[in-house]
C-alpha atoms as an extended CHARMM CRD file, in Angstrom:
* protein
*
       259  EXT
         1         1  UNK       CA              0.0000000000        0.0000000000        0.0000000000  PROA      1               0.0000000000
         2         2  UNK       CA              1.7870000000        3.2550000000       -1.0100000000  PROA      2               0.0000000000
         3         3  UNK       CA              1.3080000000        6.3450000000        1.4220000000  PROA      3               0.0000000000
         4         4  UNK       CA              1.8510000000       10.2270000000        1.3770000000  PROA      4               0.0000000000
         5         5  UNK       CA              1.8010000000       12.5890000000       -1.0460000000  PROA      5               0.0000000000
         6         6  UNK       CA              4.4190000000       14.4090000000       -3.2970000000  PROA      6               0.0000000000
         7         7  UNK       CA              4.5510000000       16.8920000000       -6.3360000000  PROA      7               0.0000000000
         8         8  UNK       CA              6.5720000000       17.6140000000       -9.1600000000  PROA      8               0.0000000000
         9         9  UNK       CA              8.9980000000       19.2560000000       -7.0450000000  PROA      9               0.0000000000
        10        10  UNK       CA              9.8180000000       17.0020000000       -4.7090000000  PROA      10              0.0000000000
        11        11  UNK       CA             13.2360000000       15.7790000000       -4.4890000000  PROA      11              0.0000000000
        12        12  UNK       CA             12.8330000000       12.4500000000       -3.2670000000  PROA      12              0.0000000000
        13        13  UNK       CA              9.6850000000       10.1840000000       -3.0560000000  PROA      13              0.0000000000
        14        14  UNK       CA              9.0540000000        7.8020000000       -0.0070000000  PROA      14              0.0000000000
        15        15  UNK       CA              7.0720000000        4.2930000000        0.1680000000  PROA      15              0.0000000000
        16        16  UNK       CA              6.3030000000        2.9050000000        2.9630000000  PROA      16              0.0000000000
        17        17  UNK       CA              4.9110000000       -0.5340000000        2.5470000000  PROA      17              0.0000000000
        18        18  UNK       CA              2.8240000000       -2.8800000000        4.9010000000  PROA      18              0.0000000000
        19        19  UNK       CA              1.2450000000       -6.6990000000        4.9940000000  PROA      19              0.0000000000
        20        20  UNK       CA             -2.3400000000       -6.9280000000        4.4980000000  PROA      20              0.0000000000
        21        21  UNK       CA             -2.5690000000       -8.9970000000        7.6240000000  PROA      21              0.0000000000
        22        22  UNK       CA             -6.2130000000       -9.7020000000        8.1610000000  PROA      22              0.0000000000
        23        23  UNK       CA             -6.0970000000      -11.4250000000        4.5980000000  PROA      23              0.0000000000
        24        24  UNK       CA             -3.0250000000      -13.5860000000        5.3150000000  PROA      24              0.0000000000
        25        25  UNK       CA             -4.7390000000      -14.4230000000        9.2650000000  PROA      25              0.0000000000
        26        26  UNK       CA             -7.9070000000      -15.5960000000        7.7280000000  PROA      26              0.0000000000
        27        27  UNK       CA             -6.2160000000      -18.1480000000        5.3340000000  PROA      27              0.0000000000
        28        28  UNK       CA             -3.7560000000      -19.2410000000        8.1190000000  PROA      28              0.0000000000
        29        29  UNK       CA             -6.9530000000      -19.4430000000       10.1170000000  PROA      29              0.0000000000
        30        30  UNK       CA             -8.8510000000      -21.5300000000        7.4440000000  PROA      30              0.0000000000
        31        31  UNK       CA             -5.6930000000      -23.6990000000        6.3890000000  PROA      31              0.0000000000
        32        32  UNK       CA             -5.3450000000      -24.5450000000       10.6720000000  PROA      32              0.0000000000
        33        33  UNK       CA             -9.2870000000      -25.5990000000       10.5520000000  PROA      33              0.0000000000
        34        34  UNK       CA             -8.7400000000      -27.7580000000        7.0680000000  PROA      34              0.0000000000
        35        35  UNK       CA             -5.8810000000      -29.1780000000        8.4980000000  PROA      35              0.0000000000
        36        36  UNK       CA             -7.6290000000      -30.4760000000       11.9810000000  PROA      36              0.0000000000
        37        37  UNK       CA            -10.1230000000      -31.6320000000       10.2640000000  PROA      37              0.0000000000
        38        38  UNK       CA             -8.3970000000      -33.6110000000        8.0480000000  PROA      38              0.0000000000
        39        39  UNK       CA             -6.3800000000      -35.2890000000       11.1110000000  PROA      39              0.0000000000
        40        40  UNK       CA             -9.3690000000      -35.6940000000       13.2090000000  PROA      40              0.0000000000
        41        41  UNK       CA            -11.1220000000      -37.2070000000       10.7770000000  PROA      41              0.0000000000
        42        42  UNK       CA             -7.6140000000      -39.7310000000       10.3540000000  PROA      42              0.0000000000
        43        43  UNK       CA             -7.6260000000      -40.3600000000       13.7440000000  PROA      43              0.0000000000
        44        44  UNK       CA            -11.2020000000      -41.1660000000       14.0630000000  PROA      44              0.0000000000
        45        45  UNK       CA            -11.2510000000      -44.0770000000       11.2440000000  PROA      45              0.0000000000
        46        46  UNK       CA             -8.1100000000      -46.1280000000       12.4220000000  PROA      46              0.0000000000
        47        47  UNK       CA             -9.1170000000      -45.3560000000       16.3640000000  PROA      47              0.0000000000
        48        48  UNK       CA            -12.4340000000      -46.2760000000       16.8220000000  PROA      48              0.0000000000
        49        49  UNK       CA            -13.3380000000      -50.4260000000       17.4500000000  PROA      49              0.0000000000
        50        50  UNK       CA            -15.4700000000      -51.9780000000       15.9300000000  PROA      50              0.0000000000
        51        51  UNK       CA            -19.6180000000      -51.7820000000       17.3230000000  PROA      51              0.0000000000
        52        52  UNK       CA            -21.3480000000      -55.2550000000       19.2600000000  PROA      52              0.0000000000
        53        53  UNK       CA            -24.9060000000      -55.3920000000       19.8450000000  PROA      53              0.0000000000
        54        54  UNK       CA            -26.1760000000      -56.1890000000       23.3480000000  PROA      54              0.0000000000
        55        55  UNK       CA            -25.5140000000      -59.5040000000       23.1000000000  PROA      55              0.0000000000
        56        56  UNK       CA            -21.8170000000      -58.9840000000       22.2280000000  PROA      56              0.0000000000
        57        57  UNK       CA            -22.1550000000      -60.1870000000       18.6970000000  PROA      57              0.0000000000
        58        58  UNK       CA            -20.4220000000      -57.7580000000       15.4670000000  PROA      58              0.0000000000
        59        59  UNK       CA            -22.7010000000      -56.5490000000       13.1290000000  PROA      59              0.0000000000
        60        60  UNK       CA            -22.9160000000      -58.5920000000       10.4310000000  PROA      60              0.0000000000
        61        61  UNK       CA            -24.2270000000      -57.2730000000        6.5730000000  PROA      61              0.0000000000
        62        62  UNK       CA            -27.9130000000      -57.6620000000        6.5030000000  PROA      62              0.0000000000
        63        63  UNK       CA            -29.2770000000      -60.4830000000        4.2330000000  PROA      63              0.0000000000
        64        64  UNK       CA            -31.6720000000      -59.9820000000        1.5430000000  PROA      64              0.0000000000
        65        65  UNK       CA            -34.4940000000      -61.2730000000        3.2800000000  PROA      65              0.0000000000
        66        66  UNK       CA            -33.6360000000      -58.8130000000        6.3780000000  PROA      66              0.0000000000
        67        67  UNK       CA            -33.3380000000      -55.4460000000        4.4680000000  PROA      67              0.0000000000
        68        68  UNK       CA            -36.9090000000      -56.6370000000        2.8540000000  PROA      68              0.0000000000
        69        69  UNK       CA            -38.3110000000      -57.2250000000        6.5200000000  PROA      69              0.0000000000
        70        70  UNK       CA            -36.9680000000      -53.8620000000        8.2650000000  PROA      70              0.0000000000
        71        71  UNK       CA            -37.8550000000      -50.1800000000        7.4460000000  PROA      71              0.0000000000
        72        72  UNK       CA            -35.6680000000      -47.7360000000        5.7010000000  PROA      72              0.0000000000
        73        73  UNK       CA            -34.9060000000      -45.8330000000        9.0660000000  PROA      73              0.0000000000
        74        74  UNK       CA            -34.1720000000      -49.5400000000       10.7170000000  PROA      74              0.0000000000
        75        75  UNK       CA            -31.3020000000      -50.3450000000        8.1430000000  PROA      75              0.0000000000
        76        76  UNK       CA            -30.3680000000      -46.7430000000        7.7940000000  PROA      76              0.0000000000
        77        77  UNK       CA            -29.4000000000      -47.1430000000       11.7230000000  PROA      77              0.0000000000
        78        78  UNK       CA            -27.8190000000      -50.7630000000       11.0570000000  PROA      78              0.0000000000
        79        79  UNK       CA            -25.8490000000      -50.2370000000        8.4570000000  PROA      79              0.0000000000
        80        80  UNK       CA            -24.2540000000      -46.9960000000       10.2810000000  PROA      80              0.0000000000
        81        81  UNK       CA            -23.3050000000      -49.1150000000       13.1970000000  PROA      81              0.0000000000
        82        82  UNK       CA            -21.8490000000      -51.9950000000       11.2720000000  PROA      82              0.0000000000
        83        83  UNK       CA            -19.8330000000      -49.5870000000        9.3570000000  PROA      83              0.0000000000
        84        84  UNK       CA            -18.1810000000      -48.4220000000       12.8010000000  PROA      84              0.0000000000
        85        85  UNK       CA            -15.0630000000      -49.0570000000       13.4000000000  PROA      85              0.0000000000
        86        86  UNK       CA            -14.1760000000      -50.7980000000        9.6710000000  PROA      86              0.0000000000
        87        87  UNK       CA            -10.9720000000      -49.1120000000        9.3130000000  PROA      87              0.0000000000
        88        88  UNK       CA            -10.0170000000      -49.7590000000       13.2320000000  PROA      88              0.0000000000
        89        89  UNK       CA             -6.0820000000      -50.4860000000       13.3190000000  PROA      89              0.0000000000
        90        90  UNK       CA             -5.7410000000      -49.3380000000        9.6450000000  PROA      90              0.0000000000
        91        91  UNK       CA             -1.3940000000      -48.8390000000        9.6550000000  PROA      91              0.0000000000
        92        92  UNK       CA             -1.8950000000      -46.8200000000        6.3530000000  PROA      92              0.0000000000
        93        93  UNK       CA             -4.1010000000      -44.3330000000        7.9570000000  PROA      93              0.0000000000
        94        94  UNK       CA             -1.9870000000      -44.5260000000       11.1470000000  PROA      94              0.0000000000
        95        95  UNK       CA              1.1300000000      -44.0940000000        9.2650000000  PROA      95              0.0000000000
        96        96  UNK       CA             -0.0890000000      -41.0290000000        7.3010000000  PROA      96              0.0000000000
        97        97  UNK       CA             -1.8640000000      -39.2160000000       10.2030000000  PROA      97              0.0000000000
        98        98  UNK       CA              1.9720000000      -39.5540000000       12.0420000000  PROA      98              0.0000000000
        99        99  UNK       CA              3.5170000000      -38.0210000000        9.0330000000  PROA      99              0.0000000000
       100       100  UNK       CA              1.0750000000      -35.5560000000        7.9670000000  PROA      100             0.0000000000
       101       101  UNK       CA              1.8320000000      -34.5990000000       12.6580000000  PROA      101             0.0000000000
       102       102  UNK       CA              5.4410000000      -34.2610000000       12.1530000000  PROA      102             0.0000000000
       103       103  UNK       CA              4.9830000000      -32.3920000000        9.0510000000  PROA      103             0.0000000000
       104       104  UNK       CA              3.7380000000      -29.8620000000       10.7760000000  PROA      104             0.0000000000
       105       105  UNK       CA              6.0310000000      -29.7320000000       13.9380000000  PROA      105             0.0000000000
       106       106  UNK       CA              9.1250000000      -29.5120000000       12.4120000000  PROA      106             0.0000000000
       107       107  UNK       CA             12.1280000000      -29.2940000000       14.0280000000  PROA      107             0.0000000000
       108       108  UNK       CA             15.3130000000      -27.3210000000       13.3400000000  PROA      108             0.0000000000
       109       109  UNK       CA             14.7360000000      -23.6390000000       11.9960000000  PROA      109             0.0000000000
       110       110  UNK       CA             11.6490000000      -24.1400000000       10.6210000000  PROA      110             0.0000000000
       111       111  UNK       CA             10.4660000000      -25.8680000000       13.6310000000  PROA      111             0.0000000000
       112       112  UNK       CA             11.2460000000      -22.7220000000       15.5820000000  PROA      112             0.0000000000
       113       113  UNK       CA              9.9900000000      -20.3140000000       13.0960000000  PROA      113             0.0000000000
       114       114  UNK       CA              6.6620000000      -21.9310000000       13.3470000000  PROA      114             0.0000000000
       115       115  UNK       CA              6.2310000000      -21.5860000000       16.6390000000  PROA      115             0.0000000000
       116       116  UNK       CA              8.0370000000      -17.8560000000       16.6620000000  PROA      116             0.0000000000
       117       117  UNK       CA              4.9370000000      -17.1960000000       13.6760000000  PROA      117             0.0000000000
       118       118  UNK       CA              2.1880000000      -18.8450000000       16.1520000000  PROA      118             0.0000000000
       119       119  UNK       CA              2.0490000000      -22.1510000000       14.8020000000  PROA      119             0.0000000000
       120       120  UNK       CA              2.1350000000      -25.1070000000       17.5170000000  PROA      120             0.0000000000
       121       121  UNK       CA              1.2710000000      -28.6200000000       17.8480000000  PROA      121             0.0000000000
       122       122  UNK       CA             -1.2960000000      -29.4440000000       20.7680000000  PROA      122             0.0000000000
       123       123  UNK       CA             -1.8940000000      -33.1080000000       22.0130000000  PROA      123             0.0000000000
       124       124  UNK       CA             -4.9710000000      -34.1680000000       23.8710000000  PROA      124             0.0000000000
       125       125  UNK       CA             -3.9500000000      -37.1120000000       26.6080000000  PROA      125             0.0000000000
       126       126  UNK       CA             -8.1150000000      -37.6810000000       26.3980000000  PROA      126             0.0000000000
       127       127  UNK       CA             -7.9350000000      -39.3400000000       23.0790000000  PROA      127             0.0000000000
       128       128  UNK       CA             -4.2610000000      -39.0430000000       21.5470000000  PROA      128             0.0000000000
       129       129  UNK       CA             -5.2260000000      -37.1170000000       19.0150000000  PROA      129             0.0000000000
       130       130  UNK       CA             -2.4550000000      -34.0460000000       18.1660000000  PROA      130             0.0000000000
       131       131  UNK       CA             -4.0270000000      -30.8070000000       16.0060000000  PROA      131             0.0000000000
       132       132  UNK       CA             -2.4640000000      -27.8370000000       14.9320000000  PROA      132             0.0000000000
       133       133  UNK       CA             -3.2200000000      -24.1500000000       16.9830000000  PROA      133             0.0000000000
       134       134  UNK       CA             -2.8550000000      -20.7640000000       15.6470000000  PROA      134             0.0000000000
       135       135  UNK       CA             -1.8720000000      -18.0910000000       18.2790000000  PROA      135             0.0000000000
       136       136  UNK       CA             -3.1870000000      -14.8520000000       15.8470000000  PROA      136             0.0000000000
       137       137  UNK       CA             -1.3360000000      -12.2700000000       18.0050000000  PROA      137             0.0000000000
       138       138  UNK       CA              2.0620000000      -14.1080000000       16.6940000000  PROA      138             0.0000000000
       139       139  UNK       CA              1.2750000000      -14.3360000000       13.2870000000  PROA      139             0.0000000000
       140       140  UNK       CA              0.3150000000      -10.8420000000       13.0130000000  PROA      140             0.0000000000
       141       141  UNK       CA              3.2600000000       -9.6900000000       14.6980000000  PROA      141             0.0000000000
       142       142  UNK       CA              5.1960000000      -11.7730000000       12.7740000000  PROA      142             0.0000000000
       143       143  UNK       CA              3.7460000000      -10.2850000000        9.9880000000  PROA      143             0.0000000000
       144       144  UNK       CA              4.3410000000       -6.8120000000       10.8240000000  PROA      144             0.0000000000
       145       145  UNK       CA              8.3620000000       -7.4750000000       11.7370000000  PROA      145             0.0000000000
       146       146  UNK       CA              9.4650000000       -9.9300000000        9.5370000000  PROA      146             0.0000000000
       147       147  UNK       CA              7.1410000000      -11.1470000000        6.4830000000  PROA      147             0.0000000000
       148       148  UNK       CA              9.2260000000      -13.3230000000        4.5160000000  PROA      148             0.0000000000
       149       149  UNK       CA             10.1090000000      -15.5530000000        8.0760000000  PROA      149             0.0000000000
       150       150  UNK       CA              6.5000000000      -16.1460000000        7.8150000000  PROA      150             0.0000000000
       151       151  UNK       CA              6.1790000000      -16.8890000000        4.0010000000  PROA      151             0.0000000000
       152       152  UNK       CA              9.6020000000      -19.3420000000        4.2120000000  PROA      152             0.0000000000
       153       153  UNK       CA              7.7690000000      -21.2220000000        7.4930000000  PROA      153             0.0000000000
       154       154  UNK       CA              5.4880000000      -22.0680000000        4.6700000000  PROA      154             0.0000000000
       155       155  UNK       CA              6.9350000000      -22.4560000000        1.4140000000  PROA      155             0.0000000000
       156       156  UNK       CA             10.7230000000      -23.2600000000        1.9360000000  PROA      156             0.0000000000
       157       157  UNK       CA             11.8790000000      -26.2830000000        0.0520000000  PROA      157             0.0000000000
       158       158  UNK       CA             14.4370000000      -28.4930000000        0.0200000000  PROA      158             0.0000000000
       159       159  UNK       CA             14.5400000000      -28.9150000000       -3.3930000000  PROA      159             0.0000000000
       160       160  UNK       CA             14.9870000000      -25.0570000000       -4.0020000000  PROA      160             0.0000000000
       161       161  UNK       CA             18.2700000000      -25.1070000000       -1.4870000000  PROA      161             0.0000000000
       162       162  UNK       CA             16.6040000000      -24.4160000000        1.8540000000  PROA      162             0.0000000000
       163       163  UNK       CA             17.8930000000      -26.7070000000        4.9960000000  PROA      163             0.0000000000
       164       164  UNK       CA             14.5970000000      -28.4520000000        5.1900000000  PROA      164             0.0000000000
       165       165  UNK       CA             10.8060000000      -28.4080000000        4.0860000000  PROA      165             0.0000000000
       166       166  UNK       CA              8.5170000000      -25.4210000000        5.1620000000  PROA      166             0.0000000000
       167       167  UNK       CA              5.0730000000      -26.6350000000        6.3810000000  PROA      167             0.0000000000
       168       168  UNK       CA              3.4310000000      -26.9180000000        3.0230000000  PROA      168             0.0000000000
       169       169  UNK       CA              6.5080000000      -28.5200000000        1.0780000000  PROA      169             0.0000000000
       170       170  UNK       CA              6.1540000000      -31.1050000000        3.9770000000  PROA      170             0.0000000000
       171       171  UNK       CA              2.6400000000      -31.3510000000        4.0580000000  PROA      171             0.0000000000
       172       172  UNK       CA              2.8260000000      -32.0550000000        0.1600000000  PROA      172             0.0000000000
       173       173  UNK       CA              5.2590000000      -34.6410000000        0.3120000000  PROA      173             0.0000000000
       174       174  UNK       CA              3.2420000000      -36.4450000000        2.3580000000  PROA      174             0.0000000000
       175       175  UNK       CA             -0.1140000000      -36.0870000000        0.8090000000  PROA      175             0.0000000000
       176       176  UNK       CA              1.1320000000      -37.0650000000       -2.3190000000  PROA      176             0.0000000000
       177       177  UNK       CA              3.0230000000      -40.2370000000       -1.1730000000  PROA      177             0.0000000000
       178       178  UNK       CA             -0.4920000000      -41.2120000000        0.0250000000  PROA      178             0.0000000000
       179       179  UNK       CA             -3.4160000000      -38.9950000000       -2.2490000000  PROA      179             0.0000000000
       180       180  UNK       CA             -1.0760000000      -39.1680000000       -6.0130000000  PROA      180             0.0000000000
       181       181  UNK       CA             -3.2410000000      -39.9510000000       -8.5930000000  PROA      181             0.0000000000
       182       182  UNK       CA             -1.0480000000      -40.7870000000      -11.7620000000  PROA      182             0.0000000000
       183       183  UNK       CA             -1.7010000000      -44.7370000000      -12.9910000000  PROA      183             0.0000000000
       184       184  UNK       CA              1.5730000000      -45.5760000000      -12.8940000000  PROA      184             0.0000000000
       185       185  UNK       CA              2.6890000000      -44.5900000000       -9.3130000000  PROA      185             0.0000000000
       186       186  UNK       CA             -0.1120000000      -44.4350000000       -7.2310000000  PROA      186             0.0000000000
       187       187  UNK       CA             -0.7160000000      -43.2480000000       -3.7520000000  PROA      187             0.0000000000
       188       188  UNK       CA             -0.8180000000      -45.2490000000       -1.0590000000  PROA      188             0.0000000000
       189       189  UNK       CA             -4.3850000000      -45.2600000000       -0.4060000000  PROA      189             0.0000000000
       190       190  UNK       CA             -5.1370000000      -44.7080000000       -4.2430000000  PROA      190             0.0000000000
       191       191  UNK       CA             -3.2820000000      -47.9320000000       -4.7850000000  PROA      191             0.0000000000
       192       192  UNK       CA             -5.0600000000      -49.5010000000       -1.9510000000  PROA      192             0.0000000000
       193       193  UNK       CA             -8.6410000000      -48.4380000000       -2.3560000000  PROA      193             0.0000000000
       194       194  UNK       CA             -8.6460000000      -46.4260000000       -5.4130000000  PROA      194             0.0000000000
       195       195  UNK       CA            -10.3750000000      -42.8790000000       -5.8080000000  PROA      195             0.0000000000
       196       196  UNK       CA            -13.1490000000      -41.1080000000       -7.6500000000  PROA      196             0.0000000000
       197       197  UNK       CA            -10.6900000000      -38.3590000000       -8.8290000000  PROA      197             0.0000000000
       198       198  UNK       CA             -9.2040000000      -41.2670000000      -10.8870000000  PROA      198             0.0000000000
       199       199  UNK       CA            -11.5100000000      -43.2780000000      -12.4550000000  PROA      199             0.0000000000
       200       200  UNK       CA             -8.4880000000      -46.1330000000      -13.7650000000  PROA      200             0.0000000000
       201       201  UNK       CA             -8.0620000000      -46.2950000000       -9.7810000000  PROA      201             0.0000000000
       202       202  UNK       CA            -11.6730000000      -47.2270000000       -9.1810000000  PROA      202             0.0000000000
       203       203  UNK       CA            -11.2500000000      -50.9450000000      -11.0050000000  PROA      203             0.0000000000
       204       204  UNK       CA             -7.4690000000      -51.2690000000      -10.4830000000  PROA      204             0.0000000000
       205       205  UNK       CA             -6.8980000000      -51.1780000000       -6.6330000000  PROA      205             0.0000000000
       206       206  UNK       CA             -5.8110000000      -53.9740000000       -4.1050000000  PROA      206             0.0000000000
       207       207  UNK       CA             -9.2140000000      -53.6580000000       -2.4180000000  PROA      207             0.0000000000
       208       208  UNK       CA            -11.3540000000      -54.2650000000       -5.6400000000  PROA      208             0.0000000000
       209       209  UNK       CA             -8.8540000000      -57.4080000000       -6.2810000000  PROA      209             0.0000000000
       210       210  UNK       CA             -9.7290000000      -58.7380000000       -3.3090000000  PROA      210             0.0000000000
       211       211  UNK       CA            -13.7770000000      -58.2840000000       -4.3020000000  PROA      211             0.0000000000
       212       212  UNK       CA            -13.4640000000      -59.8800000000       -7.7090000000  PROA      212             0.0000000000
       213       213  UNK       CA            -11.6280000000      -62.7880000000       -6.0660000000  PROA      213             0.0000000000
       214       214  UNK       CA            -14.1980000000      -63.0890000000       -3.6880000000  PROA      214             0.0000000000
       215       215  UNK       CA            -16.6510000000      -63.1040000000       -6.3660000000  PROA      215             0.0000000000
       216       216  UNK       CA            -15.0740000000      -65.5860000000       -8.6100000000  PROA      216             0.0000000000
       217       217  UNK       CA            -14.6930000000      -67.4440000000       -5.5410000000  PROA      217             0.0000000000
       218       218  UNK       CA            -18.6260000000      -67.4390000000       -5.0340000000  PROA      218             0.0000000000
       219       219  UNK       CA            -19.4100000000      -67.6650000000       -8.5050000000  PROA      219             0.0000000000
       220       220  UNK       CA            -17.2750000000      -71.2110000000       -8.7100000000  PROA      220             0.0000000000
       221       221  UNK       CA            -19.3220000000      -72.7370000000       -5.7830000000  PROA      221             0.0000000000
       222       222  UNK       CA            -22.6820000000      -71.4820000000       -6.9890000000  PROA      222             0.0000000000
       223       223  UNK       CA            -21.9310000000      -73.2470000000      -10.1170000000  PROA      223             0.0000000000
       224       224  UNK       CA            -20.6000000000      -76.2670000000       -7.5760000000  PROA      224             0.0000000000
       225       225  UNK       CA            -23.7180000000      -75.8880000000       -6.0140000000  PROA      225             0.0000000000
       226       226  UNK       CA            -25.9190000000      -75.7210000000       -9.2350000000  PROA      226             0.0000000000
       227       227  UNK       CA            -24.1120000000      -78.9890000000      -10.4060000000  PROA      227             0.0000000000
       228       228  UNK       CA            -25.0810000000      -80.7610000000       -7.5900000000  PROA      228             0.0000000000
       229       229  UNK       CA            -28.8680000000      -79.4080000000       -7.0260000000  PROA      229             0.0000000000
       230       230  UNK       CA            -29.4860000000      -81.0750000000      -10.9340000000  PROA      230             0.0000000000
       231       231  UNK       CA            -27.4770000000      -84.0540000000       -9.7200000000  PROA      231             0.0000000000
       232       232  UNK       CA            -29.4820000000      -85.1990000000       -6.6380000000  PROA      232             0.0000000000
       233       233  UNK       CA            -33.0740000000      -83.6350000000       -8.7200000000  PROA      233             0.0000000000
       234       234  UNK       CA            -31.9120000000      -86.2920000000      -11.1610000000  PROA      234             0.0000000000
       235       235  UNK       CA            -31.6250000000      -88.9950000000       -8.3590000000  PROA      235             0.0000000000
       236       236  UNK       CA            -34.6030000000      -88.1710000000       -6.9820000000  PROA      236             0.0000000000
       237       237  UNK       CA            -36.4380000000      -88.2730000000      -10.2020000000  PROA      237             0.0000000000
       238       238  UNK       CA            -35.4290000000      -91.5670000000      -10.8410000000  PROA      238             0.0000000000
       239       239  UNK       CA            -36.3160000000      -92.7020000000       -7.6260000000  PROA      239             0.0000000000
       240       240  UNK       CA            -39.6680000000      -91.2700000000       -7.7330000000  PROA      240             0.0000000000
       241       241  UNK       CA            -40.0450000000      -93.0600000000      -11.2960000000  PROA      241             0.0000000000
       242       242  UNK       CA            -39.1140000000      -96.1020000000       -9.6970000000  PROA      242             0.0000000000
       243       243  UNK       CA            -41.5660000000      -96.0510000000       -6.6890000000  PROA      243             0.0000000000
       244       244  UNK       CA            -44.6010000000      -95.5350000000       -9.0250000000  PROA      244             0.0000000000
       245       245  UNK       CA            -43.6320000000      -98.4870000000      -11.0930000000  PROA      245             0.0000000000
       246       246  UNK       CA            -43.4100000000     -100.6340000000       -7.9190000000  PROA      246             0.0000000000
       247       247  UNK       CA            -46.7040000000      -98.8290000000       -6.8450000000  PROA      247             0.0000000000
       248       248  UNK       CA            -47.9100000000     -100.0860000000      -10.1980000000  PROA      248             0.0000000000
       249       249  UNK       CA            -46.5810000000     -103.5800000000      -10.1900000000  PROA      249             0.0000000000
       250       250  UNK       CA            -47.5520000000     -104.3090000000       -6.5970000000  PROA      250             0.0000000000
       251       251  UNK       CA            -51.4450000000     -103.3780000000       -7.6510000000  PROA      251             0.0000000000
       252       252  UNK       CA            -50.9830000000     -105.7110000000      -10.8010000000  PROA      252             0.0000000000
       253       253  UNK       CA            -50.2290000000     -108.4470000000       -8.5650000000  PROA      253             0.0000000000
       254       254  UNK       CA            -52.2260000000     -107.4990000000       -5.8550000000  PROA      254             0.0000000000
       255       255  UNK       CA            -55.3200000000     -107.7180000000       -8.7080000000  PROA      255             0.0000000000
       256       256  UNK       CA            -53.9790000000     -110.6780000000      -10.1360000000  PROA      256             0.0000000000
       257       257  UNK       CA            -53.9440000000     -112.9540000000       -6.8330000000  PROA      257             0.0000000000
       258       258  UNK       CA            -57.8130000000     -111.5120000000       -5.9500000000  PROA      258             0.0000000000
       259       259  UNK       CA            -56.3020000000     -108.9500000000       -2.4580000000  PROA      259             0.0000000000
């Protein structure tokens, strides 16, 4: 923002410039919010067991004949309990929520830039979870005194010469290793489970292996099944064809000898 004022006389002219700090607080703000989120939500899927019903017993995927017996609201409420807890124990998930933590608790210079800009890492002993906190007053100081230590607590790279990752190179890194789309090196979880931002994912992922395995599994023992429904029918035919015509024979010769 350029101040004062000055005419064609003027010998010398003077800028004065300052940080639009409100602006750069609010995205901080909304990239601190994003970011707990994210890790909450992390924490939640590979922390939290598995539901039992009051008898102690999982739930178990309803049958056919259940969903057809039970109201909308009924399997609605089902279905949300047996999905609790799926992804209990997940390493992957662990693994990235512990990377994505010390991504953003660096040590070293950045480390202690980020917490000199009001950036911190705050564990909860009531469920182990660790989020990021923002401590405004710092970052708008920090903006006032020294704006580029704030923009290198954020963007400094390695791979530009810097002595280690800002926040966001970090925070990259580590998405990517786990979120990268691109067919022939794929994520982590990509790989795994595949994504809808990558429709080649969708049908080429470890999980959907696992499904059509499953279903050629199923499909071989229906047809086992199948085989051996026609074989005893057959069996039974035959022995029902062989009853009547001792039915039949027994009345001939019951006729034949007057009883």
């Amino acid at each position: 923002t350029l101040k004062g004022t000055f005419d064609e006389s003027s010998e010398k002219i003077t800028f004065t410039t300052t940080s639009d700090s409100d602006k750069i607080v609010d995205t901080v703000k909304a990239f601190v919010e994003d970011y707990n989120k994210l890790v909450t939500e992390l924490h939640n899927a590979y922390s939290t067991m598995p539901l039992q019903d009051s008898k102690g017993n999982d739930y178990l995927p309803l049958t056919e004949d259940e969903i057809s017996k039970n109201s909308e609201s009924y399997i609605k409420s089902y279905e949300e309990k047996a999905k609790t807890g799926l992804l209990f124990g997940d390493s992957d998930l662990s693994n990235l929520y512990t990377r994505l933590t010390q991504s953003v608790q660096s040590s070293g210079e950045i480390g202690a830039a980020l917490r000199s800009i009001g950036l911190s890492v705050e564990y909860s002993s009531s469920n182990g979870l660790s989020t990021l906190n923002l401590d405004e007053e710092k970052l708008r100081s920090a903006l006032d005194s020294d704006p580029d230590k704030v923009k290198n607590a954020f963007t400094a790279s390695t791979s530009t010469g810097a002595s280690s990752n800002g926040i966001m190179a970090g925070l990259k890194s580590t998405l990517e290793m786990y979120g990268k789309t691109s067919i022939g090196s794929p994520g982590i979880l990509v790989k795994k489970a595949g994504t809808t931002l990558s429709s080649y994912s969708l049908s080429d992922n470890e999980i959907q292996d696992k499904i059509d395995s499953l279903q050629k599994q199923i499909d071989k023992w229906q047809d086992k099944m199948s085989d051996r429904i026609d074989f005893y029918t057959n069996q039974f035919t035959r022995l029902e064809m062989l009853i009547n015509q001792m039915n039949s024979q027994s009345s001939a010769l019951s006729g034949m000898m007057g009883g």
